[in-house]
LOLO-132504 format. One record per residue (C-alpha): residue number from 1; x, y, z. Coordinates in pm, whole numbers, plus 50000, padded with zeros to 5 digits. Layout:
N
+-----+-------+-------+-------+
|   n |     X |     Y |     Z |
+-----+-------+-------+-------+
| NUM |     X |     Y |     Z |
...
+-----+-------+-------+-------+
This chain:
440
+-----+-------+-------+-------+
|   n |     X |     Y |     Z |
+-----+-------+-------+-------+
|   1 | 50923 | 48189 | 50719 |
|   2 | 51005 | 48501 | 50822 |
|   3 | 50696 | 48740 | 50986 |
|   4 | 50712 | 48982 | 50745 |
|   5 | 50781 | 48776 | 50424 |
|   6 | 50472 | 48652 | 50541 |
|   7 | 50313 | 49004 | 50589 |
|   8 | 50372 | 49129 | 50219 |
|   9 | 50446 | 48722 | 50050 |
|  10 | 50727 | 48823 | 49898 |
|  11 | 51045 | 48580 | 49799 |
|  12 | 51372 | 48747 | 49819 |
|  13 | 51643 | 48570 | 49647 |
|  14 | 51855 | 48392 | 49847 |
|  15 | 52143 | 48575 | 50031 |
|  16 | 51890 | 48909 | 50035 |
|  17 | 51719 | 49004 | 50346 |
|  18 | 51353 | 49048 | 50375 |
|  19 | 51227 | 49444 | 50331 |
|  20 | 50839 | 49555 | 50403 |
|  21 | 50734 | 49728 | 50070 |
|  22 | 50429 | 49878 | 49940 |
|  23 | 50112 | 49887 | 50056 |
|  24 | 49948 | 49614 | 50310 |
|  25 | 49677 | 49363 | 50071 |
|  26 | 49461 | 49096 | 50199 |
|  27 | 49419 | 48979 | 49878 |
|  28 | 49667 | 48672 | 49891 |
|  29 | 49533 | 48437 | 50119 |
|  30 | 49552 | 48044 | 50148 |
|  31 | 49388 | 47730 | 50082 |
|  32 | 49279 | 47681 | 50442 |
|  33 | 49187 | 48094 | 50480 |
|  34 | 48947 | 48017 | 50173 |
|  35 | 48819 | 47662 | 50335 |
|  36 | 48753 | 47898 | 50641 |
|  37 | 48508 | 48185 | 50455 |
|  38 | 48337 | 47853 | 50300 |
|  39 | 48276 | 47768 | 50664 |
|  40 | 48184 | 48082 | 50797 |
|  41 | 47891 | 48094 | 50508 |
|  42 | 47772 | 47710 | 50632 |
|  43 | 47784 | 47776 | 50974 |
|  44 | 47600 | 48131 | 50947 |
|  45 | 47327 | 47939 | 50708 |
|  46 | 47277 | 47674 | 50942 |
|  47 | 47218 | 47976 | 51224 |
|  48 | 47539 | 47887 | 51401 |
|  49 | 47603 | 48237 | 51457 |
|  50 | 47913 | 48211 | 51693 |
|  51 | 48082 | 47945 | 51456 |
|  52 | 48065 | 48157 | 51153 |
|  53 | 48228 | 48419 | 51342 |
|  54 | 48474 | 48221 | 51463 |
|  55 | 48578 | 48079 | 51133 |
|  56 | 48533 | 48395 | 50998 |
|  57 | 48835 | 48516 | 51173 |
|  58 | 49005 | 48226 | 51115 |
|  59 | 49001 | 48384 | 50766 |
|  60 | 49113 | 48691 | 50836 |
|  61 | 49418 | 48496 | 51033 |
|  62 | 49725 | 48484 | 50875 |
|  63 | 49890 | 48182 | 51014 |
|  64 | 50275 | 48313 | 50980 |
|  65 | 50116 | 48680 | 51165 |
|  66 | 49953 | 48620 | 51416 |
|  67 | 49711 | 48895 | 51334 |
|  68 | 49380 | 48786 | 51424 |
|  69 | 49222 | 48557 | 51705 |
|  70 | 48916 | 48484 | 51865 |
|  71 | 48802 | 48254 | 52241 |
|  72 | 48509 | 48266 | 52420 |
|  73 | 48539 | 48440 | 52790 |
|  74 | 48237 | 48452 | 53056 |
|  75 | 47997 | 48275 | 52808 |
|  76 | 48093 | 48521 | 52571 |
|  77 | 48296 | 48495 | 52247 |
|  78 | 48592 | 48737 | 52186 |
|  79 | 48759 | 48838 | 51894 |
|  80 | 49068 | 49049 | 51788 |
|  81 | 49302 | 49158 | 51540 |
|  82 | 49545 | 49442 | 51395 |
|  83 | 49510 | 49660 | 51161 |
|  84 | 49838 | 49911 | 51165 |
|  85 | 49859 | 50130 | 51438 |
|  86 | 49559 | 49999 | 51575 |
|  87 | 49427 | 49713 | 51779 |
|  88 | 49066 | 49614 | 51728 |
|  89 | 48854 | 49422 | 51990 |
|  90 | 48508 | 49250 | 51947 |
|  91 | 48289 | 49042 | 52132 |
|  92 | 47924 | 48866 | 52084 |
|  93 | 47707 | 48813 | 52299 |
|  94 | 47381 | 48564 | 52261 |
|  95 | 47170 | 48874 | 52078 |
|  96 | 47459 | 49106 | 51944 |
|  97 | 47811 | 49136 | 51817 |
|  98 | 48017 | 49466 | 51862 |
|  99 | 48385 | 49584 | 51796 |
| 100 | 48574 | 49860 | 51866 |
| 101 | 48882 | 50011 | 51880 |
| 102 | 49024 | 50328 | 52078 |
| 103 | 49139 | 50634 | 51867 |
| 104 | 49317 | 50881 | 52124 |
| 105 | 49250 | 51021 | 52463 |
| 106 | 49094 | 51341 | 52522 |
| 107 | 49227 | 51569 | 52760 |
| 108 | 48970 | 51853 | 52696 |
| 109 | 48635 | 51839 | 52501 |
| 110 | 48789 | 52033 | 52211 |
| 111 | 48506 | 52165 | 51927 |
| 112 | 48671 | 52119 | 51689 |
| 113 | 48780 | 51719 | 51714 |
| 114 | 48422 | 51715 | 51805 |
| 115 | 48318 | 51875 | 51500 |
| 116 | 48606 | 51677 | 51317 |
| 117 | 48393 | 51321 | 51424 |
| 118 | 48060 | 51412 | 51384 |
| 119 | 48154 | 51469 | 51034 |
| 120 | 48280 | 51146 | 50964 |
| 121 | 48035 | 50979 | 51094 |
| 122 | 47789 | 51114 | 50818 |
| 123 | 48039 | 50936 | 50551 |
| 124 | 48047 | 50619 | 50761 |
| 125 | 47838 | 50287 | 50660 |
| 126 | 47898 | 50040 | 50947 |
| 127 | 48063 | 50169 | 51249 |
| 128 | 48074 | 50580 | 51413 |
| 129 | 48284 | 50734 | 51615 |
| 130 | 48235 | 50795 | 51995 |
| 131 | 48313 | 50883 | 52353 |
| 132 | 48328 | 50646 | 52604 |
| 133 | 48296 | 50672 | 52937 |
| 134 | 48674 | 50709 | 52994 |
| 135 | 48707 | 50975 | 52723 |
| 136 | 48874 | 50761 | 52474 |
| 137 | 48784 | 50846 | 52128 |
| 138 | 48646 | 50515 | 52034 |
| 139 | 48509 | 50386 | 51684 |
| 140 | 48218 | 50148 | 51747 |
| 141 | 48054 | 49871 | 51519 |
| 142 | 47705 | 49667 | 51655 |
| 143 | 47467 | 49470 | 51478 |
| 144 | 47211 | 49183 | 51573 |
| 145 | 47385 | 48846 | 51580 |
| 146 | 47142 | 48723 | 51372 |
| 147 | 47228 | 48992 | 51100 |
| 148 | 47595 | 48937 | 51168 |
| 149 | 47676 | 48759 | 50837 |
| 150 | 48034 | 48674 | 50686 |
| 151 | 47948 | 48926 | 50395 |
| 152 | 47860 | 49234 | 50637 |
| 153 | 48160 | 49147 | 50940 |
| 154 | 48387 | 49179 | 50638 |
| 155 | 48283 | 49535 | 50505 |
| 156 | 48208 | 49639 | 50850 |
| 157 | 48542 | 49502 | 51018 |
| 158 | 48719 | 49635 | 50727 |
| 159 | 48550 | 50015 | 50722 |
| 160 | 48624 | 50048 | 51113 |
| 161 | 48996 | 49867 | 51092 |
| 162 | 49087 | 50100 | 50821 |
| 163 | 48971 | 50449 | 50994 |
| 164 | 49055 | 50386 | 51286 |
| 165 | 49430 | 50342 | 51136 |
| 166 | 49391 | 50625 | 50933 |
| 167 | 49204 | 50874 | 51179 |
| 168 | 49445 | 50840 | 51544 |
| 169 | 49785 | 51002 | 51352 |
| 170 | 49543 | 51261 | 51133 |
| 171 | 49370 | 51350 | 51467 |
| 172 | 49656 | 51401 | 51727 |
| 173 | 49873 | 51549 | 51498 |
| 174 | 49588 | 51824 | 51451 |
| 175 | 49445 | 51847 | 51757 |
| 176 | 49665 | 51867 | 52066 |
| 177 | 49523 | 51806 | 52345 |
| 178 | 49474 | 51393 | 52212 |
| 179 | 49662 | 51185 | 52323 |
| 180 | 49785 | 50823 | 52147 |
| 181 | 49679 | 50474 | 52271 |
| 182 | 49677 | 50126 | 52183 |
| 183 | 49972 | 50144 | 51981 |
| 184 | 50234 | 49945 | 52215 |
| 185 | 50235 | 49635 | 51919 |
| 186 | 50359 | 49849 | 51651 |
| 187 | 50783 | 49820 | 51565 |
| 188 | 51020 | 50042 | 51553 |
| 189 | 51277 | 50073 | 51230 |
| 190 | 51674 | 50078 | 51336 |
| 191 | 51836 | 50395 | 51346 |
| 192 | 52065 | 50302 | 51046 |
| 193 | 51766 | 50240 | 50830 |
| 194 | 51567 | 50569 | 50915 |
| 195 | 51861 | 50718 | 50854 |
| 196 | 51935 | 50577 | 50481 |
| 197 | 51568 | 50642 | 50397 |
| 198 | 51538 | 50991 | 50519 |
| 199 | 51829 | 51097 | 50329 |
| 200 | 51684 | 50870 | 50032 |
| 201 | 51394 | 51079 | 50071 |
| 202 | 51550 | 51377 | 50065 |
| 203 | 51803 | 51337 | 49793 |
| 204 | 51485 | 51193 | 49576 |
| 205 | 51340 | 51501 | 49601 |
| 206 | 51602 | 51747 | 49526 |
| 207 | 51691 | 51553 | 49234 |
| 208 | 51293 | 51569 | 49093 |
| 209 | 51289 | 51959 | 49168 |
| 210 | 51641 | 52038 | 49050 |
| 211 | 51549 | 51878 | 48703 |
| 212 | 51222 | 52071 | 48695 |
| 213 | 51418 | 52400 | 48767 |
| 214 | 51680 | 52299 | 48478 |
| 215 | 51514 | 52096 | 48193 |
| 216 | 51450 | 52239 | 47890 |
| 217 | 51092 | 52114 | 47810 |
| 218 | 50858 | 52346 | 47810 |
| 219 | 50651 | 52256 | 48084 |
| 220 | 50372 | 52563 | 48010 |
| 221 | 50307 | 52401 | 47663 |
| 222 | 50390 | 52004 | 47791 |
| 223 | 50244 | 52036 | 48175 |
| 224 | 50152 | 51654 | 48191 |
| 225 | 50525 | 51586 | 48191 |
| 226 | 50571 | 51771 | 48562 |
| 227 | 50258 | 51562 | 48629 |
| 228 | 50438 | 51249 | 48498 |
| 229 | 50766 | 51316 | 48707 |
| 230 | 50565 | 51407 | 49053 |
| 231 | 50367 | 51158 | 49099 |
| 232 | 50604 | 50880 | 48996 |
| 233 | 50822 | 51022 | 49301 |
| 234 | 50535 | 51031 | 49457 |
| 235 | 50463 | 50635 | 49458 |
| 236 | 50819 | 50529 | 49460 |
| 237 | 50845 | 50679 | 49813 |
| 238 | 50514 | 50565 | 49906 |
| 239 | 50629 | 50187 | 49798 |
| 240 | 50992 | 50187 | 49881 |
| 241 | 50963 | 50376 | 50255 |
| 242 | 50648 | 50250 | 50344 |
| 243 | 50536 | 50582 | 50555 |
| 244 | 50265 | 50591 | 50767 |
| 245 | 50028 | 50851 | 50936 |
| 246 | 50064 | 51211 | 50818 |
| 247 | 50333 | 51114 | 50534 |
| 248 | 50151 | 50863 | 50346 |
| 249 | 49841 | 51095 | 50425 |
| 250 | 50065 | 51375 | 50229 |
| 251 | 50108 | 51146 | 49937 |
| 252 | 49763 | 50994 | 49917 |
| 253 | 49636 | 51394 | 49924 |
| 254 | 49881 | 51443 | 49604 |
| 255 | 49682 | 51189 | 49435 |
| 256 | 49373 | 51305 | 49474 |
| 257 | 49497 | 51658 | 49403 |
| 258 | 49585 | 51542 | 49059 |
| 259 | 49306 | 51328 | 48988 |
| 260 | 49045 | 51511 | 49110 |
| 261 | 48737 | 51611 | 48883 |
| 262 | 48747 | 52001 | 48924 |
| 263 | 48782 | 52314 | 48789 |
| 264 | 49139 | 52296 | 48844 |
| 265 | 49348 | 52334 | 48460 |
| 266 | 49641 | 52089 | 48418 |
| 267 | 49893 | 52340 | 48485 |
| 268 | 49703 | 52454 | 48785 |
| 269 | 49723 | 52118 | 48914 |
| 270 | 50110 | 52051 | 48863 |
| 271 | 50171 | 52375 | 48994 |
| 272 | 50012 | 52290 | 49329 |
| 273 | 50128 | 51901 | 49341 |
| 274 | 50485 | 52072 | 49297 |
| 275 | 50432 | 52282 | 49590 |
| 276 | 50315 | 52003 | 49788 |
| 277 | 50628 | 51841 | 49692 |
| 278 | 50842 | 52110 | 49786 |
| 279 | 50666 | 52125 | 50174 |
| 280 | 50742 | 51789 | 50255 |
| 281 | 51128 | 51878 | 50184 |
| 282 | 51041 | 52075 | 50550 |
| 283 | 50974 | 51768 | 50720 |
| 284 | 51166 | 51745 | 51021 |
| 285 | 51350 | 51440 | 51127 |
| 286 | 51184 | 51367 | 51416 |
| 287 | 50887 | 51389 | 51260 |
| 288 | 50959 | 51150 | 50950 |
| 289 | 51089 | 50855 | 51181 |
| 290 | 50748 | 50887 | 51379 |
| 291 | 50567 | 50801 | 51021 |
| 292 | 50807 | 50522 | 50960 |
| 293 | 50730 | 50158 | 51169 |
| 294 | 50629 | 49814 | 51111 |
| 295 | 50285 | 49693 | 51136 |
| 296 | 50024 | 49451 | 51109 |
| 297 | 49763 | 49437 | 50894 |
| 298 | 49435 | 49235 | 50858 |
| 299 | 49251 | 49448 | 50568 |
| 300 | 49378 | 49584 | 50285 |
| 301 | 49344 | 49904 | 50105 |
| 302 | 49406 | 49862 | 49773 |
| 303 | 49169 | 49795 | 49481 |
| 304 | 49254 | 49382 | 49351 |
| 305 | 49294 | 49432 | 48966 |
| 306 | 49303 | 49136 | 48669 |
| 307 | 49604 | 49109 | 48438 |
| 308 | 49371 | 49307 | 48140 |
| 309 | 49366 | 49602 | 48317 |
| 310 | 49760 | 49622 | 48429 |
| 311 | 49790 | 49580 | 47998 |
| 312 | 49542 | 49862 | 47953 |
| 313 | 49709 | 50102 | 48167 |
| 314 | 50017 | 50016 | 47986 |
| 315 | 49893 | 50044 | 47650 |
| 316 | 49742 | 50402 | 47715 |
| 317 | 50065 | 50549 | 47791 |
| 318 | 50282 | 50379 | 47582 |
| 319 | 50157 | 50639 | 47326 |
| 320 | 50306 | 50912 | 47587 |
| 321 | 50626 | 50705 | 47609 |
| 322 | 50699 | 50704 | 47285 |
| 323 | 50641 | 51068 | 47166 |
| 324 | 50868 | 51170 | 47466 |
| 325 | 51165 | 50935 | 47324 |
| 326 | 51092 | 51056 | 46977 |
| 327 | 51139 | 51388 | 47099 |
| 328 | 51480 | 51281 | 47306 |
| 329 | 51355 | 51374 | 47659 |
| 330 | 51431 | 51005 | 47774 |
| 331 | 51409 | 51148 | 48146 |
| 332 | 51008 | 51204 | 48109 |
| 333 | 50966 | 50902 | 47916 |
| 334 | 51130 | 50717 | 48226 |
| 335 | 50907 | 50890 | 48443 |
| 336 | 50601 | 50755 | 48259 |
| 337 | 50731 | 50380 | 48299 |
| 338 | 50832 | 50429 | 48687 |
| 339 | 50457 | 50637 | 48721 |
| 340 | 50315 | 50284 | 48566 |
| 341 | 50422 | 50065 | 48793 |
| 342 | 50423 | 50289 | 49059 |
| 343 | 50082 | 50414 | 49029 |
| 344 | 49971 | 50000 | 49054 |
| 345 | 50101 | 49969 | 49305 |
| 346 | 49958 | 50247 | 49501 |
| 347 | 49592 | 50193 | 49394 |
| 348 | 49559 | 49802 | 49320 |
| 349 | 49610 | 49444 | 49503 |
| 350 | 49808 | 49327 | 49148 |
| 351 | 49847 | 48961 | 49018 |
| 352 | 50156 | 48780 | 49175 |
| 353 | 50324 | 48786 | 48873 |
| 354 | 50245 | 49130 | 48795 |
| 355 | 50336 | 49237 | 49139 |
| 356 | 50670 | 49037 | 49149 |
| 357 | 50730 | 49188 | 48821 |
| 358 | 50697 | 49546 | 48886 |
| 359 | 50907 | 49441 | 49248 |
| 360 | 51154 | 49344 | 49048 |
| 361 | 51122 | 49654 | 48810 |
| 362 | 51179 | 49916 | 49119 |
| 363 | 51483 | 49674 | 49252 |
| 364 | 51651 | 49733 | 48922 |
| 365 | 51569 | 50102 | 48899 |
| 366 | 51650 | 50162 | 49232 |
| 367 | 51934 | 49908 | 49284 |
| 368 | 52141 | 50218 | 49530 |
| 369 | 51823 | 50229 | 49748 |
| 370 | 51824 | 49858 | 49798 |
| 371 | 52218 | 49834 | 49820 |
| 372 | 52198 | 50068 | 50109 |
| 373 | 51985 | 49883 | 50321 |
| 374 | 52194 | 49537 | 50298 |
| 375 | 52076 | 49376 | 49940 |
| 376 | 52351 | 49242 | 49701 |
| 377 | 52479 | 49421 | 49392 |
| 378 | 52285 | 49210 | 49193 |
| 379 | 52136 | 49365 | 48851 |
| 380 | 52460 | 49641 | 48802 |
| 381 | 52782 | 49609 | 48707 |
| 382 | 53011 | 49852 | 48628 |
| 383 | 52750 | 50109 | 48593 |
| 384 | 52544 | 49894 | 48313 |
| 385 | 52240 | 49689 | 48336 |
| 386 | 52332 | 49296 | 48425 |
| 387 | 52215 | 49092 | 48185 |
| 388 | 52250 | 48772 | 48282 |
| 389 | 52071 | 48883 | 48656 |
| 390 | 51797 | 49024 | 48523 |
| 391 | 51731 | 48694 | 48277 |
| 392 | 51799 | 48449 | 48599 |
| 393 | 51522 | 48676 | 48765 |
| 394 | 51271 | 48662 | 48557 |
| 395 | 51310 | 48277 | 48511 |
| 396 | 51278 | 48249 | 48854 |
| 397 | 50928 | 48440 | 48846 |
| 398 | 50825 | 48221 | 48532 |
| 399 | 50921 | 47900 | 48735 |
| 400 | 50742 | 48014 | 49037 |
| 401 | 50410 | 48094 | 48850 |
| 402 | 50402 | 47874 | 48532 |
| 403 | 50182 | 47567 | 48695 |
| 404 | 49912 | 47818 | 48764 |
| 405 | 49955 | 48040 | 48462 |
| 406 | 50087 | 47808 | 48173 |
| 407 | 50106 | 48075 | 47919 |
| 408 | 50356 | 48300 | 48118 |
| 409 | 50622 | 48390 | 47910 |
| 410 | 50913 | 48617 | 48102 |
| 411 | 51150 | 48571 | 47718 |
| 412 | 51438 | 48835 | 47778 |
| 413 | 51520 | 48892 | 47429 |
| 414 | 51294 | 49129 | 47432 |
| 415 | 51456 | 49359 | 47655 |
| 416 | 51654 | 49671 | 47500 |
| 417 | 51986 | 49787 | 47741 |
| 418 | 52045 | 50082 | 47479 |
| 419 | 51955 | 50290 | 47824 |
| 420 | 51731 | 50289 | 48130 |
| 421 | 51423 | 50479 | 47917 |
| 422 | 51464 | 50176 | 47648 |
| 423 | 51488 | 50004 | 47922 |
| 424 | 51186 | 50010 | 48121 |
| 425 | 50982 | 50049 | 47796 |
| 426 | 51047 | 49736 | 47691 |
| 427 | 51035 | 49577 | 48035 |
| 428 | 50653 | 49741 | 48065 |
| 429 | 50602 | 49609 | 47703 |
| 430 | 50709 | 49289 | 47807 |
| 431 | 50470 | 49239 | 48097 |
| 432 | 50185 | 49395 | 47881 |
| 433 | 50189 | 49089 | 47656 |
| 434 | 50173 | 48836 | 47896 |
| 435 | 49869 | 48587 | 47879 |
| 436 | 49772 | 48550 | 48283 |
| 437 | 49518 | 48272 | 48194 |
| 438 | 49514 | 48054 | 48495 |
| 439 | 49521 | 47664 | 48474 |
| 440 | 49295 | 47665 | 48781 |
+-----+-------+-------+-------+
């Protein structure tokens, strides 16, 4: 299997070529990752301390990745794995276990990186950040051996794994006199593809403002719908270009812009998520291609989510759908059904069918996007939705999943073609009424 079909388990159909999409989760793992954890909690019970933490990892390995792996050196066991841009090293000793992982280098003792760290360190749990010896920015995690369980090397792995991806672009774009390290594993997209995405990118968002600047709602009275349109753009370029550092920091800020419990009116807030919007339109090139490279992961940072609550975020905007058809602004009731899916996928580790689903969702909606980058003309033809595709798809995903969820149900009767709003209404509705009971 291919390394990153096993990175983001996902089944292309045959004749497509595999594409990293949407956010890293750890949340599919295997029978022998689970036998592992089980393990882990015996061995850590019965006081072997070293063996839990070596099956431990061997639950955090993915076996087609490579990601994580542990020996023991000099009487002492060793332990590593990725986590994006950044590798993380551990060790343990007979009395203490500690990881770490190098940020940047620091040419000068600046104030305000200082300043930067010591702050977040007061919102960190598990690990801090320091300076070593060497003047590497460096974000430690130690604990007692004999407090070293499976639970707490999980939230404390996963705290430090995650900032220190975060924190190394956010810092040494800021500040700089850092410098980048540790980041010689990380892959480089082909010039052809940077180039179809940045112009994706571009075009994506000139074609969201341009239809702001000439629509004829009135967004003073109906301000949710520039909400709406935003931050669906907003997640489909998350999902579909993958960015890292400073880019998918811009979009994650978005989000909490609009979601944030503040003072802030609606039409304050779409006012400022539009200029956000607008800035990243400034990007240069050179600096979009450094956000955009392949990566492993170990921990994930999404929120997993049962089928119930992918049908009660459906259900409360299908309310919001409607009144915008009823109204004939199909363009804002399409932006609701691509914010749906999009915003699931941004914020939650979903089902596999739910995830394949709304996968399958974006490759129909954006069946140029995938085109462009090598995949078949599969789901258009002659400018009209493909019928008999889109049926053979969702068969496949009912095949795939129906031993473990019996009551799956993919019928495509369902389905209205009358246009792409109708569309992707009754494509949402569809998954809404799924029953995701499992058999096991």
């Amino acid at each position: 299997m291919h390394i990153w079909d096993r990175l983001f388990k996902v089944k292309e159909a045959v004749g497509e070529p595999p594409l990293r999409l949407g956010r890293y989760t750890d949340l599919y793992k295997d029978e022998e990752q689970y036998n592992a954890w089980d393990k882990a909690l015996d061995a850590y019970e019965a006081e072997s301390y070293w063996d839990a933490i070596q099956h431990f990892i061997d639950y955090l390995r993915d076996p087609g990745l490579d990601n994580a792996k542990s020996w023991i050196e000099d009487h002492t066991l060793q332990f590593s794995f990725f986590q994006g841009s950044k590798q993380i090293f551990g060790s343990a000793s007979a009395t203490h276990v500690r990881a770490e992982s190098r940020i940047a280098y620091s040419q000068d003792m600046n104030i305000g990186f200082l300043r930067r760290l010591i702050e977040q360190n007061f919102a960190l749990k598990y690990s801090r950040f320091t300076l070593d010896n060497e003047n590497y920015i460096t974000l430690v995690f130690d604990t007692a051996l004999v407090d070293a369980s499976p639970y707490k090397m999980y939230y404390a792995l996963k705290e430090l794994a995650v900032h220190a991806d975060k924190q190394d672009d956010l810092l040494i774009t800021e500040f700089k006199d850092l410098d980048p390290v540790n980041t010689g594993h990380t892959v480089s997209l082909s010039a052809e593809e940077l180039e179809l995405k940045y112009n994706y990118f571009q075009h994506q968002i000139h074609s969201t403002i341009s239809f702001l600047d000439a629509a004829r709602i009135n967004y003073m009275q109906y301000p949710a719908s520039i909400g709406y349109l935003l931050l669906a753009l907003c997640y489909k370029l998350d999902y579909l270009l993958v960015p890292q550092g400073t880019l998918m920091e811009a979009f994650e800020k978005m989000h909490r812009l609009y979601f944030a419990k503040d003072d802030e009116t609606l039409n304050q807030k779409v006012i400022q998520l539009r200029r956000e919007m607008e800035a990243l339109q400034d990007i240069s090139r050179d600096e979009f291609d450094r956000q955009l490279y392949l990566t492993k992961s170990t921990f994930g940072i999404t929120t997993p989510v049962n089928h119930q609550q992918i049908q009660e975020l459906i259900q409360s905007e299908f309310n919001n759908i409607n009144w915008y058809l009823e109204n004939e602004f199909p363009e804002v009731a399409l932006a609701i059904c691509d914010y749906i899916v999009g915003y699931c996928f941004f914020n939650y580790a979903l089902p596999e069918p739910d995830r394949d689903l709304f996968r399958l969702y974006y490759r129909i909606r954006e069946a140029s996007f995938f085109q462009d980058l090598g995949f078949p003309q599969r789901y258009q033809q002659h400018g009209k939705l493909d019928k008999k595709s889109v049926r053979k798809s969702l068969e496949a995903i009912e095949d795939q999943y129906k031993p473990r969820f019996p009551q799956l149900r993919l019928t495509t009767h369902d389905l209205n073609y009358e246009d792409q709003a109708m569309c992707a209404r009754s494509f949402l509705a569809m998954v809404g009424t799924q029953d995701l009971t499992k058999l096991y």
